[in-house]
mmCIF file of the N, C-alpha and C atoms, coordinates in Angstrom:
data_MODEL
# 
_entry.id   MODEL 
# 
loop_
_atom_site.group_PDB 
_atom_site.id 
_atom_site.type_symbol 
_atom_site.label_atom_id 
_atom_site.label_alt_id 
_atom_site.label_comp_id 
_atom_site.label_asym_id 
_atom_site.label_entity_id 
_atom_site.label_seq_id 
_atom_site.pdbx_PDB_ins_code 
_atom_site.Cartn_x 
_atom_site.Cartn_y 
_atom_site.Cartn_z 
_atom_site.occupancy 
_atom_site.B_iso_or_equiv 
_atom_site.pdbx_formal_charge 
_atom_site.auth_seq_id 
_atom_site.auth_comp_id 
_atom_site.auth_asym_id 
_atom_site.auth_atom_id 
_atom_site.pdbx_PDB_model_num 
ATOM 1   N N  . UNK A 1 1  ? 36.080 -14.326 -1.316 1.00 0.00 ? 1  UNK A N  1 
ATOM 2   C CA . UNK A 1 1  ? 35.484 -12.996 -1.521 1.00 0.00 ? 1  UNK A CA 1 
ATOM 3   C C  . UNK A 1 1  ? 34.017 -13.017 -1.120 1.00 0.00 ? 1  UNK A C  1 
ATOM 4   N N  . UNK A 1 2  ? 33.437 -11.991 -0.524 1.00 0.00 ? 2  UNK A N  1 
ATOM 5   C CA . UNK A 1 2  ? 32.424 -11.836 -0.210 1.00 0.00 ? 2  UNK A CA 1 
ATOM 6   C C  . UNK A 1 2  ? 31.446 -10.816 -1.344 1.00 0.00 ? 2  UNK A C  1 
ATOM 7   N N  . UNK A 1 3  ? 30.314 -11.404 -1.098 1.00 0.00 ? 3  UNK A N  1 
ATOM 8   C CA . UNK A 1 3  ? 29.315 -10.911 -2.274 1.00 0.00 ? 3  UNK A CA 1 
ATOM 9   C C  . UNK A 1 3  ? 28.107 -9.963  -1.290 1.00 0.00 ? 3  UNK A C  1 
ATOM 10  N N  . UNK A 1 4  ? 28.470 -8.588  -2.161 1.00 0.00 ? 4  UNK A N  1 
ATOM 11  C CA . UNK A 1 4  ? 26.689 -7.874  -0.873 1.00 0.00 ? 4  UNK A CA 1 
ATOM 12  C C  . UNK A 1 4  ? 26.012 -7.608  -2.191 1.00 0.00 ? 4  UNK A C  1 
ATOM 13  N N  . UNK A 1 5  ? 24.718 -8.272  -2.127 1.00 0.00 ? 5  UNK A N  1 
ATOM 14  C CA . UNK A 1 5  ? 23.501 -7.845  -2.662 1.00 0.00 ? 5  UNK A CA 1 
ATOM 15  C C  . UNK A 1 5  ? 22.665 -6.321  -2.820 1.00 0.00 ? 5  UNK A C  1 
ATOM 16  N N  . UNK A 1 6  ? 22.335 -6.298  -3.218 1.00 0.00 ? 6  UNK A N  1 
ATOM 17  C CA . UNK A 1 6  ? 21.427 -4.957  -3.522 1.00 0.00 ? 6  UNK A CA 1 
ATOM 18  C C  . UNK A 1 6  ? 20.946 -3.974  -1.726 1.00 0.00 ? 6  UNK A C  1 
ATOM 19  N N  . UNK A 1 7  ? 20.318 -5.415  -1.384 1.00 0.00 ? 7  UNK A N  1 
ATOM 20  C CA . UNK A 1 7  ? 19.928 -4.955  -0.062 1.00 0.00 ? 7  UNK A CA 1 
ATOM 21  C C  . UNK A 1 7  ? 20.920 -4.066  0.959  1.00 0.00 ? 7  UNK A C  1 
ATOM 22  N N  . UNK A 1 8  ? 22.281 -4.829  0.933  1.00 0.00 ? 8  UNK A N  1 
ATOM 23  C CA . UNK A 1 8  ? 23.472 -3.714  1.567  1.00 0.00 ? 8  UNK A CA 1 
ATOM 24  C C  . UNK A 1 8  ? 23.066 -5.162  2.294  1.00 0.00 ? 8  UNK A C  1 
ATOM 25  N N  . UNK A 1 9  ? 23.081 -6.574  2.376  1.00 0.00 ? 9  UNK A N  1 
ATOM 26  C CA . UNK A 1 9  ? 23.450 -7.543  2.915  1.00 0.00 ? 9  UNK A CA 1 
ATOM 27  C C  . UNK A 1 9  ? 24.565 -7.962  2.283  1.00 0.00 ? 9  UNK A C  1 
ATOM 28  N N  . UNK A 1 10 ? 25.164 -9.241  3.366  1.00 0.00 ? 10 UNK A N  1 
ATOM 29  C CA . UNK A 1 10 ? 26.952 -9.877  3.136  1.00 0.00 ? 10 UNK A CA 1 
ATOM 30  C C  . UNK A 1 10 ? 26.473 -11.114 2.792  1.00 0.00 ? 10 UNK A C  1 
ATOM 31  N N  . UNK A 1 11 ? 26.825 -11.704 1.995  1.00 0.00 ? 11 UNK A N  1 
ATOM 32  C CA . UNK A 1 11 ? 27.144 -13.437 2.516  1.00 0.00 ? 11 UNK A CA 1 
ATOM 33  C C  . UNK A 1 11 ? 28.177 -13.906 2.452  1.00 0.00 ? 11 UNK A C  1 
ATOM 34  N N  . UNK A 1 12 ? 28.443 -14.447 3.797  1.00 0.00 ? 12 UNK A N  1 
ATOM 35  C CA . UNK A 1 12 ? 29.870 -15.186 4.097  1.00 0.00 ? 12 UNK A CA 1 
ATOM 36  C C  . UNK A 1 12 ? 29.905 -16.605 3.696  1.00 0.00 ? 12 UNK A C  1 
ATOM 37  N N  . UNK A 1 13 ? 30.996 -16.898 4.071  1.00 0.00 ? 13 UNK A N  1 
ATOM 38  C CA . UNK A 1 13 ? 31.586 -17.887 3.388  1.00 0.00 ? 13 UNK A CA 1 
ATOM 39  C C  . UNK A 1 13 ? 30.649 -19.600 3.502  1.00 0.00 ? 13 UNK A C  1 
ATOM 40  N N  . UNK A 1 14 ? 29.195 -19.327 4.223  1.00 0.00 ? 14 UNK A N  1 
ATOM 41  C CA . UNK A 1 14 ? 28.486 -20.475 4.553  1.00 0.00 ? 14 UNK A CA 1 
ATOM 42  C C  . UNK A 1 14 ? 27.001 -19.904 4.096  1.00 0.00 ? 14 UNK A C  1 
ATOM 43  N N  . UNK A 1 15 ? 27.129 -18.510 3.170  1.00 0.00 ? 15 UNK A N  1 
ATOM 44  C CA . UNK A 1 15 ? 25.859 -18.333 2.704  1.00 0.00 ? 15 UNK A CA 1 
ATOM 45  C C  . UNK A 1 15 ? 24.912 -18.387 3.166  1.00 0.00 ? 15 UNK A C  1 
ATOM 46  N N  . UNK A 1 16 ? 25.292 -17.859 4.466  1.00 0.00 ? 16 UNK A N  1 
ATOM 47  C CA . UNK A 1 16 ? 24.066 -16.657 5.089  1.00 0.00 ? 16 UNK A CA 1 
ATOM 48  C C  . UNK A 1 16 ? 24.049 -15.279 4.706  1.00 0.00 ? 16 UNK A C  1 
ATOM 49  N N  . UNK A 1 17 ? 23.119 -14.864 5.313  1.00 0.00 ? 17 UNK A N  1 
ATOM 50  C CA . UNK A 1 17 ? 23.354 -13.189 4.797  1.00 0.00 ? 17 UNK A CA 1 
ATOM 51  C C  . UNK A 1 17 ? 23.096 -12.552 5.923  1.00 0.00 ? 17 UNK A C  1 
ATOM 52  N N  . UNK A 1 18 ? 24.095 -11.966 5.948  1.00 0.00 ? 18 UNK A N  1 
ATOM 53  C CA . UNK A 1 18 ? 24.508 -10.715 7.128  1.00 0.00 ? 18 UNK A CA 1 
ATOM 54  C C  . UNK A 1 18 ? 24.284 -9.508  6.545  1.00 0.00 ? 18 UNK A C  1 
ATOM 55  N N  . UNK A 1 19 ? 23.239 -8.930  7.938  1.00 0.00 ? 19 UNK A N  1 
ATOM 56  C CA . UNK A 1 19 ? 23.223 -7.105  7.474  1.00 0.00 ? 19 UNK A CA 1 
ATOM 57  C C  . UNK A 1 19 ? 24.394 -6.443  7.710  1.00 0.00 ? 19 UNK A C  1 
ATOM 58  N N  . UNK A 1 20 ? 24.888 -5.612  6.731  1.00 0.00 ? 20 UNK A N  1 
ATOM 59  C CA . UNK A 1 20 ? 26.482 -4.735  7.554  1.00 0.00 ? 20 UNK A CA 1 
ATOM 60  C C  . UNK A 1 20 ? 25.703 -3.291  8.314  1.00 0.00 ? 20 UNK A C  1 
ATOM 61  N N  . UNK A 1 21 ? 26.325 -2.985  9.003  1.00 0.00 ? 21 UNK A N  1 
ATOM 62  C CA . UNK A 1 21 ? 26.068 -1.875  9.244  1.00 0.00 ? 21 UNK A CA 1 
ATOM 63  C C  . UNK A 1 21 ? 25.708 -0.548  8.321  1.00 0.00 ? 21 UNK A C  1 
ATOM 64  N N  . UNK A 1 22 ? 26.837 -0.844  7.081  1.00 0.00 ? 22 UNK A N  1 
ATOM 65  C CA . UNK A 1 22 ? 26.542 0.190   6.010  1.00 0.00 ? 22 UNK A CA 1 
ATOM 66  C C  . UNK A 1 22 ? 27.721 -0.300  5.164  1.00 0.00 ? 22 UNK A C  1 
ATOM 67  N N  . UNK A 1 23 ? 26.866 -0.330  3.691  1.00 0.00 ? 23 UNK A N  1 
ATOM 68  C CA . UNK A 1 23 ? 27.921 -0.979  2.911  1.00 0.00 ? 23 UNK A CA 1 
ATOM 69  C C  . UNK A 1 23 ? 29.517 -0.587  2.375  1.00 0.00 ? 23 UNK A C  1 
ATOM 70  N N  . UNK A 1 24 ? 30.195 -0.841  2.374  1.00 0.00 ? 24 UNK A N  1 
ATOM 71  C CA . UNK A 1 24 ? 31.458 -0.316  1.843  1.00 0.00 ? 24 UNK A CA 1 
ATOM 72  C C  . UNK A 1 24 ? 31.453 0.536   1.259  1.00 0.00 ? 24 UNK A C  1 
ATOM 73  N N  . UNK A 1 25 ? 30.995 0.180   -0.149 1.00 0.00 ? 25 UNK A N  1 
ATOM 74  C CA . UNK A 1 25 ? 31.273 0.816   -1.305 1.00 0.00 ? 25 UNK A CA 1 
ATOM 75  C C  . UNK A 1 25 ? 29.598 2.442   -1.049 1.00 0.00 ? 25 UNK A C  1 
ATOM 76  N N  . UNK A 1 26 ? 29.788 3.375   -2.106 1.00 0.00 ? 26 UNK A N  1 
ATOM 77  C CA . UNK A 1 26 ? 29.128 4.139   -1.658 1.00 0.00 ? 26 UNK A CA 1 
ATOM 78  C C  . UNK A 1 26 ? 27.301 4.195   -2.380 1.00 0.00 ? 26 UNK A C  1 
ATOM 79  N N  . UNK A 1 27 ? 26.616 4.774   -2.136 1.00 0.00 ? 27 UNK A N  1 
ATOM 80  C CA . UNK A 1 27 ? 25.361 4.175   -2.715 1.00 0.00 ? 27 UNK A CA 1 
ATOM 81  C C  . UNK A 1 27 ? 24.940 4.595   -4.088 1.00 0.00 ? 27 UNK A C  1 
ATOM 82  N N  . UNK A 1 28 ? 25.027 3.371   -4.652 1.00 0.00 ? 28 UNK A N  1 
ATOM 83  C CA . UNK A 1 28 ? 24.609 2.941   -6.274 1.00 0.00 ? 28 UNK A CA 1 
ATOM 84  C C  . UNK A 1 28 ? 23.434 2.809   -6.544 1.00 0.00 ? 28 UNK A C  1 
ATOM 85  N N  . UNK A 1 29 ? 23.053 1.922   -6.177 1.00 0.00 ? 29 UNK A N  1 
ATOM 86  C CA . UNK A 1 29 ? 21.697 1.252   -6.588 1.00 0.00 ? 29 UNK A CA 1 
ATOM 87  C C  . UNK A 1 29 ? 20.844 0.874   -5.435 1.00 0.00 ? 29 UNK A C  1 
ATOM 88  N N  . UNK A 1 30 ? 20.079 2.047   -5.097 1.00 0.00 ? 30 UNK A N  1 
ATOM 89  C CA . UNK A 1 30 ? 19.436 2.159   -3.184 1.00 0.00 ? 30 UNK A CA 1 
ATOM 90  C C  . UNK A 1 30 ? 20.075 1.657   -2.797 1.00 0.00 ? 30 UNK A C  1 
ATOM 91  N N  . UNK A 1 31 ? 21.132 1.702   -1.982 1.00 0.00 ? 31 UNK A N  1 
ATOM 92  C CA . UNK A 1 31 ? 21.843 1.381   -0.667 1.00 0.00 ? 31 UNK A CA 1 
ATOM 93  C C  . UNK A 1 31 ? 21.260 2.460   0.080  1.00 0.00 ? 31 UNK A C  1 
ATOM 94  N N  . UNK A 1 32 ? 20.928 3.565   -0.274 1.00 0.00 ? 32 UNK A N  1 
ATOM 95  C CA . UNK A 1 32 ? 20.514 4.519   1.041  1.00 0.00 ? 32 UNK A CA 1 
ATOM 96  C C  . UNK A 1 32 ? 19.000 3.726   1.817  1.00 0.00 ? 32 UNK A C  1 
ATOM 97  N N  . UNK A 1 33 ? 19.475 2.675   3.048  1.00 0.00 ? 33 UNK A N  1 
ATOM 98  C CA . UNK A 1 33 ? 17.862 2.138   3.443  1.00 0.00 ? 33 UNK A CA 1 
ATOM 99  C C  . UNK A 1 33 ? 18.581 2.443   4.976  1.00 0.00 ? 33 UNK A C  1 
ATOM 100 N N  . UNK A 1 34 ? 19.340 3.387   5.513  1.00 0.00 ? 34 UNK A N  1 
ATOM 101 C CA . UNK A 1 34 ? 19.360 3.703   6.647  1.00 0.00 ? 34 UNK A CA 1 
ATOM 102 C C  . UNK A 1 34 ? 18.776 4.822   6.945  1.00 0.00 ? 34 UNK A C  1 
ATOM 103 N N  . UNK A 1 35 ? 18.494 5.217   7.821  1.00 0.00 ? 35 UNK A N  1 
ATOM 104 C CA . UNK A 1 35 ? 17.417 6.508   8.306  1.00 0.00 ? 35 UNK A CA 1 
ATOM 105 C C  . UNK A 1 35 ? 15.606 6.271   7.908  1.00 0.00 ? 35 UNK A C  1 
# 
């Protein structure tokens, strides 16, 4: 399972962190940092 942080970053399975394009789920807790 993958874990996204606050930022609307991923970390995969070697615990880096990847920006997604836009997070899955819808915005909770500032995810709005596009525009």
């Amino acid at each position: 399972l993958q874990d996204i942080d606050s930022d609307g970053l991923i970390f995969n399975n070697q615990g880096r962190r990847e920006r997604l394009p836009w997070p899955p789920r819808p915005a909770v807790t500032g995810f709005k940092r596009q525009g």
